[in-house]
N, C-alpha and C positions, 0 to 999 in steps of 0.2 A: 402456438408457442408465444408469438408477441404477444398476449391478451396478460398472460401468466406474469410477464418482464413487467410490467408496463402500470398491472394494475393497485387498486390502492390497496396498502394490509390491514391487518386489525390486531389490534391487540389480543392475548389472554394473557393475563396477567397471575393467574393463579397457575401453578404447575398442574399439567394435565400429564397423564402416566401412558408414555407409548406401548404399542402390541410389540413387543418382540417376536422377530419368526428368527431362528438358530440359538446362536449361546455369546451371547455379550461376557469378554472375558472375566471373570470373577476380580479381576487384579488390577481392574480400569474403573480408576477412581477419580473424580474431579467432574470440573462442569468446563465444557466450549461454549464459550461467549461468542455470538459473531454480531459484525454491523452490517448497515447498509439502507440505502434507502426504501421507504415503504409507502411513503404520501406522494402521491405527485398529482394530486389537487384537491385543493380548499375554498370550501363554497363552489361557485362558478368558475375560479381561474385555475392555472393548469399550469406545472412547468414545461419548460420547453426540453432539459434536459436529464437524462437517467439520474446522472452522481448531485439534481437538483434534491431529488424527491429526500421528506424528512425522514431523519434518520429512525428505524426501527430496531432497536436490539431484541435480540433472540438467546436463550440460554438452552442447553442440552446438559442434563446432569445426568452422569451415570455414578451408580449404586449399586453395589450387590448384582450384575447382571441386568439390572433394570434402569430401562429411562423414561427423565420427567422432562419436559417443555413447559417452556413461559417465552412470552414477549411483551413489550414494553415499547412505545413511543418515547425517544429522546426528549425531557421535558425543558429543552432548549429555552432561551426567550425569545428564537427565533418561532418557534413552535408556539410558544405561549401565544405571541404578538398576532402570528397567523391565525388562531384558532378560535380567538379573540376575535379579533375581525371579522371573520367567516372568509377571508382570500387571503390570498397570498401578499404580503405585506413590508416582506424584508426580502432582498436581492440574493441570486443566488449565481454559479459558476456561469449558467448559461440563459439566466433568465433574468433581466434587470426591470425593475420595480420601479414605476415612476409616483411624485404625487398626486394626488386627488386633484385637479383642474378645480373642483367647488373651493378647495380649502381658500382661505384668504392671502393676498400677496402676499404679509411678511412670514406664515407659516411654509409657505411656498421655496422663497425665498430663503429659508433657514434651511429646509429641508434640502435644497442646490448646495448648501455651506458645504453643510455635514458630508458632501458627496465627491469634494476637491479631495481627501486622503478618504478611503471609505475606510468605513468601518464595518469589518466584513460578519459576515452570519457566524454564528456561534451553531449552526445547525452541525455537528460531527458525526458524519456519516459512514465515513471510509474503515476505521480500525478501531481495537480496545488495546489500550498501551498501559503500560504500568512503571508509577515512580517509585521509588521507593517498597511500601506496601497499598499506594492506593492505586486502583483502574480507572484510567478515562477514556473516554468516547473520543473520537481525534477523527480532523483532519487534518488541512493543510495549512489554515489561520491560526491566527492570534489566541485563540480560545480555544481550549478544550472542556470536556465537563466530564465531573467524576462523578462516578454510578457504584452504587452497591453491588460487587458481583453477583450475589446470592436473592437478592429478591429485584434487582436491576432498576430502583429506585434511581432517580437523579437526585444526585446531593446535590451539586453546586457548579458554578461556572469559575473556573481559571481563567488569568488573562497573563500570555506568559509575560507581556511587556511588564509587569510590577515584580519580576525577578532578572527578566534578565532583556539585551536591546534588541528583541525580534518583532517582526513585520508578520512573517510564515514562518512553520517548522512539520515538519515530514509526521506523517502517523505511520515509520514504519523506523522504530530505533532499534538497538542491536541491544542484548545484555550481557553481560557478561558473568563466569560460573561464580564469583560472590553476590553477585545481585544488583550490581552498578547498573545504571542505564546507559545510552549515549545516545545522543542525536545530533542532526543536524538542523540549521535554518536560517534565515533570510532577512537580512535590516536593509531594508529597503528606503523608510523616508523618516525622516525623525530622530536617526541615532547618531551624527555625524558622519564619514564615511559609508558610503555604500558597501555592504562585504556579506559575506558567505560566515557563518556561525560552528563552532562544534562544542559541543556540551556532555555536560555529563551531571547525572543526578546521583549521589550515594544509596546505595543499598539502603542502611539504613536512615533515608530522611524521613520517614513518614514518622509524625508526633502522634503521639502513643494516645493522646485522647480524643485522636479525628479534629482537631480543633484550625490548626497549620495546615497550610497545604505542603507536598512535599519540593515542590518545588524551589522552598527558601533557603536550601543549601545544594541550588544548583551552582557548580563550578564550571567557568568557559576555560574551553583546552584550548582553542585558538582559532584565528579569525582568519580569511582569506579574504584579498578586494577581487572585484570584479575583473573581469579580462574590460569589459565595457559597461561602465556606470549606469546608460540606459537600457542597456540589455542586457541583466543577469542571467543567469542560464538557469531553467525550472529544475530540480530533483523532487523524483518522489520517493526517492531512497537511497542507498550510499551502501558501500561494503565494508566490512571490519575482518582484519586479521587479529593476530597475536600481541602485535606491537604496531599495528596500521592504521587509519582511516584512510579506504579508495575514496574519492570524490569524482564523481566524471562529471566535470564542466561541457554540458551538452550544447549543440548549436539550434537545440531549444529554446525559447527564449521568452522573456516576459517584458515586452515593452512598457517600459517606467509611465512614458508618455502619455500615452494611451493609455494607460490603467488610471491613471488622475483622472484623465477626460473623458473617461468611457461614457459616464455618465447624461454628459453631456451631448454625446455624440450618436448616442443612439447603442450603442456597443455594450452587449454583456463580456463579465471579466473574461470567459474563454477567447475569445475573437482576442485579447489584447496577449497571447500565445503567439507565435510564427516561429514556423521551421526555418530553418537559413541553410538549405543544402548544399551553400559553395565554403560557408565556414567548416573550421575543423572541430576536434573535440579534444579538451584538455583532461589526462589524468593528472590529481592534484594525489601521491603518498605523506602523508603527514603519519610523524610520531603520534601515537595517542597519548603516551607518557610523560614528551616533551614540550608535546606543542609545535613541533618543526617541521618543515615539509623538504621533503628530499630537492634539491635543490635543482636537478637535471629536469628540462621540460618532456612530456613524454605526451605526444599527441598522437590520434587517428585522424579516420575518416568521420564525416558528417556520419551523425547516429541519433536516434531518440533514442532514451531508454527510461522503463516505472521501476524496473523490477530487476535488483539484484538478485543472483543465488545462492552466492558464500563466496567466500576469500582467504585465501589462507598463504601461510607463508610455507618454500619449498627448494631448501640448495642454492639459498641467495638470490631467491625471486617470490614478486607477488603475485599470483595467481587469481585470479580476480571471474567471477562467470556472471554474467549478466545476461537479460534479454533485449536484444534491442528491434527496432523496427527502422526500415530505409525512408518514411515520413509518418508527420504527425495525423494522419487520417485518422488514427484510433477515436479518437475524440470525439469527432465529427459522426463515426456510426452509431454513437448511446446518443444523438438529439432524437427525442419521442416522435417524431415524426421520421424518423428514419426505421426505428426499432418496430412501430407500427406498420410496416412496412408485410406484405404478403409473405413467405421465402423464398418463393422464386422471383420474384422486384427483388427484395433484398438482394439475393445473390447478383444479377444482373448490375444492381448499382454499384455495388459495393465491389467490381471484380479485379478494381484495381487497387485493393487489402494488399497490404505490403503485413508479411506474414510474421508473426513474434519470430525472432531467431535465437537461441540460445547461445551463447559465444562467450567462448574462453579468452579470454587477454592476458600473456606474459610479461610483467613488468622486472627486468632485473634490476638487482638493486645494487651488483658490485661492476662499475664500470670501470675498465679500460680505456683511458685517455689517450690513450696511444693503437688501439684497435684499431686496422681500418675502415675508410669511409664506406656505407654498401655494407656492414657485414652484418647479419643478426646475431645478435647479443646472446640468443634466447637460448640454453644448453638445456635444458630440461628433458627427458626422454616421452615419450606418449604423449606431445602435441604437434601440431604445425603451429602452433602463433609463431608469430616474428617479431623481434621490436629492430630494429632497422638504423642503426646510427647514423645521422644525417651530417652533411657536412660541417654547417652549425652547432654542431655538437648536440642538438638535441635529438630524440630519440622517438621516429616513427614505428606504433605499433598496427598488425596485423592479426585479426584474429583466429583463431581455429571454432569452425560452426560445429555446434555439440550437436543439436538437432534441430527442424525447423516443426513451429506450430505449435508449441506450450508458452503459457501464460500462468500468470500465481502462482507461481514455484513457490515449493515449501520443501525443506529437510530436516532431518533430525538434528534437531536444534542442539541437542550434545555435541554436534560432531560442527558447529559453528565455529567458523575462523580456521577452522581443524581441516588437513586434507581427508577428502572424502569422496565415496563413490556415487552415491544415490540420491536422484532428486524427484520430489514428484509434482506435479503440475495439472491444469483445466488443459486439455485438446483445444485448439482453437485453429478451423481449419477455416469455412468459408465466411463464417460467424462470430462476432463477439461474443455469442452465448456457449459457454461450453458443454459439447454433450457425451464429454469422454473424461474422464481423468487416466494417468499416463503413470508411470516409474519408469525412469530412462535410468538407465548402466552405462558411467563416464566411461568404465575401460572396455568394455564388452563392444559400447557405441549402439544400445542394442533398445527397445522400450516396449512394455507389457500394456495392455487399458483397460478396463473395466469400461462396458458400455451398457446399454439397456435402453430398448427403442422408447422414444417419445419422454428420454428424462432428464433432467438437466442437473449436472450436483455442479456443488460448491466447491471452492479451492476446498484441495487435500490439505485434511494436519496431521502431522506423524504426530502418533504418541509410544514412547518408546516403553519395552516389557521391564518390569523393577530387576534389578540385576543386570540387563540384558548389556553383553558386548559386541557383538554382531552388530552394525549400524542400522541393518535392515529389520532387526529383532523388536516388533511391535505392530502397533495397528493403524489404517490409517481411516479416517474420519470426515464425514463428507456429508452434508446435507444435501438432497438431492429432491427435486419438485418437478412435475411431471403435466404434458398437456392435455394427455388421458384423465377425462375424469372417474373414471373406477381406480385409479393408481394413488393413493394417498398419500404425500407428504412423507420422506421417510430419511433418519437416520442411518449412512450405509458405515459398515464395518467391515473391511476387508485385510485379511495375514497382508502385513506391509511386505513378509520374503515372497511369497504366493501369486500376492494376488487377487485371490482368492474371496469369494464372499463368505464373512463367517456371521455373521447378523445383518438383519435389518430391523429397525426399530420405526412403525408407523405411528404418524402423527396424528391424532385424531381432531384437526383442527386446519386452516389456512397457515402457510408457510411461505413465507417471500424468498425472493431470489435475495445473496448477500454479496457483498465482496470480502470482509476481510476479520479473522479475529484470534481468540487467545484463547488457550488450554489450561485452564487454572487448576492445579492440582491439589484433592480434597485437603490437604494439610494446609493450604498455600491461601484458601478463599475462607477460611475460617476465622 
């Protein structure tokens, strides 16, 4: 199985036409774009970590019943510079790049400058996002780059600092049903104030002749400072209601310090991460309309969390489902040397995994000044959370655990911000690798899986049936790669109410493991 994680991919770049075995629904139209890493080394050198390796995009177009594959290496300049050199040449999450010892002192010496504010990899690995009407490859920096959906070409590199004052911004934004975007990010050193970003792109920015990026009619809805200057708190995603941005100020953290001087000190950027388990965790409600953040403090317990579920508003409360983890270890199991690992070592090392938790948090938004101290706020019917009115008047919440052990949650993206029942997700029990996908039933409390020995699929994507009002009405979508070598690479399609397997679509090619991407629907990529 680790051979599979681990090893390097390859391109095909021309659509190759998978074997269908069942009936690819007639009505499922569009291409899934997904990301993720596929190089994880160049020439003789080698990254140290998973979310290192350069990015590979992969496309799945379904037609008529029938599906094509292609893939494409990110033609990053982090990419170019690499491949160019024959090594590994620019600095990555977990593997830091030093200079060439031959080079000469003042090249040397320049080369130390540029390393006091880095200027981080434009390699985007993690997700495919969309502004306006263009796609780009994202991760967690300053740069993104936009790609052709359709023949997954790299046009070009973004840098969001020439639109608006970011450091970092999330490759996991929310959109909403006219086609706005929204995200979040991070101004860290260079913008005055240190503070927390939220944005928003129009539907319509993208200029009609590819010529603009879309990014030049981004609008900021409003900014939040730090709880502490040197230690921001990391997100790699945020929730949206109807009229909300959740924020959860986690006691995750990115030492400001440390990241200037990592360079120097030996330390790639992950190490300048640290969990703080005695701090708490701030939910920050902001209007997304106004700009305003509800002005009552609402905190928990010490939590990491990547990955929100959905949010939505419910009887005068925010409802907010997230996954979180009791430490930052997650991290630490993708360095290649851990992943490499036998699976019975792995399990042994790894057995103190603190497991994804699924968990509902009720935030009420009409307070009682005069309520007593000790009481929960939370009237909602179908949960345990609590938010807990402190004597300070602020407001400790408790969560209700939906389920334990999914990771990558995805819903039907109609039913966002919107209350709803069904979520689906990667299994993830003793392993980062997941070898199950899942559908859990918020009211039932209840979850079906789809497994298959020796094979690994990808986050689920709902794709929802044209018409359909049923939430659960469509299919869900899953790349899945296997350690068995007679099992080929394959496209799974399973009834999203079911279950059920209704296709599979073989790859007649190499197919890497991914983490994250988009369902672009054929009207939508054209």
């Amino acid at each position: 199985m680790q051979s599979i994680i681990s090893r390097n991919g390859c391109e095909t770049p021309e659509p190759v036409k998978a074997e269908v075995k069942g009936s690819v629904p007639s009505w499922l139209q569009g291409t899934l774009l997904r990301n993720g890493p596929g190089l994880f080394s160049v020439g003789n050198s080698e990254y140290n970590h998973w979310f290192d390796g350069l990015s590979l995009i992969h496309s799945f177009t379904f037609s008529n019943g029938e599906v094509t594959y292609r893939s494409k290496f990110l033609k990053s300049d982090t990419y170019k510079r690499n491949i160019k050199a024959d090594k590994i040449v620019v600095s990555e999450f977990g593997t830091m790049i030093y200079p060439d010892p031959c080079k000469n002192i003042f090249s040397r010496a320049f080369t130390h400058l540029q390393n006091v504010i880095p200027d981080f990899t434009d390699n985007n690995l993690i997700n495919i996002i969309r502004y306006g009407q263009d796609y780009y490859a994202s991760s967690e920096v300053n740069y993104i780059n936009q790609i052709d959906p359709n023949t997954l070409e790299t046009i070009g590199r973004i840098n969001y600092r020439n639109h608006i004052a970011l450091n970092l911004a999330t490759a996991h934004p929310h959109y909403d049903e006219e086609g706005n975007t929204y995200n979040m990010g991070t101004a860290i050193i260079g913008f005055g104030q240190p503070k927390y970003m939220i944005f928003k792109v129009p539907a319509d920015a993208s200029d009609k002749n590819h010529k603009k990026p879309a990014l030049r009619k981004v609008q900021q809805i409003c900014s939040i400072p730090f709880r502490s200057s040197l230690f921001p708190s990391y997100f790699h995603s945020f929730g949206m209601t109807e009229n909300y941005i959740v924020f959860v100020e986690q006691s995750f953290k990115l030492d400001i310090v440390k990241l200037a001087t990592a360079y120097f000190r030996g330390v790639n950027w992950g190490g300048c991460l640290k969990f703080d388990q005695d701090d708490i965790t701030y939910f920050h409600i902001i209007n997304r309309k106004t700009g305003k953040e509800i002005s009552t403090r609402f905190h928990a317990d010490a939590l990491v969390v990547f990955h929100h579920i959905n949010a939505y508003e419910d009887d005068g409360h925010v409802v907010f489902d997230l996954i979180s983890y009791k430490d930052s270890n997650l991290y630490n199991m993708f360095y290649l040397e851990n992943i490499k690992k036998e699976t019975s070592n792995f399990i042994q090392s790894h057995k103190s995994f603190s497991p994804p938790s699924c968990q509902r948090f009720v935030i009420p938004l009409n307070i009682n000044k005069e309520s007593p101290r000790g009481s929960n706020l939370v009237t909602l019917a179908g949960t345990t959370a609590q938010a807990i009115l402190q004597e300070d008047g602020s407001i400790y919440c408790q969560p209700d655990t939906l389920f334990i052990g999914l990771e990558l949650p995805g819903i039907n993206y109609k039913f966002n911000t919107k209350k709803y029942r069904y979520f689906y997700g990667s299994r993830l029990e003793w392993s980062p690798h997941p070898n199950k996908i899942a559908k859990f039933d918020i009211i039932e409390r209840k979850h079906v899986e789809w497994v298959q020995k020796n094979c690994y699929p990808s986050e689920p994507v709902f794709v929802a049936s044209p018409g359909a009002v049923e939430e659960d009405d469509g299919v869900i979508l899953s790349s899945v790669v296997s350690s068995d070598p007679s099992i080929s690479p394959f496209m799974l399609v399973l009834d999203a109410k079911t279950f059920e397997e209704i296709a599979r679509a073989s790859i007649p090619t190499t197919v890497h493991m991914d983490l994250h991407g988009l369902f672009i629907p054929a009207a939508d990529s054209s």
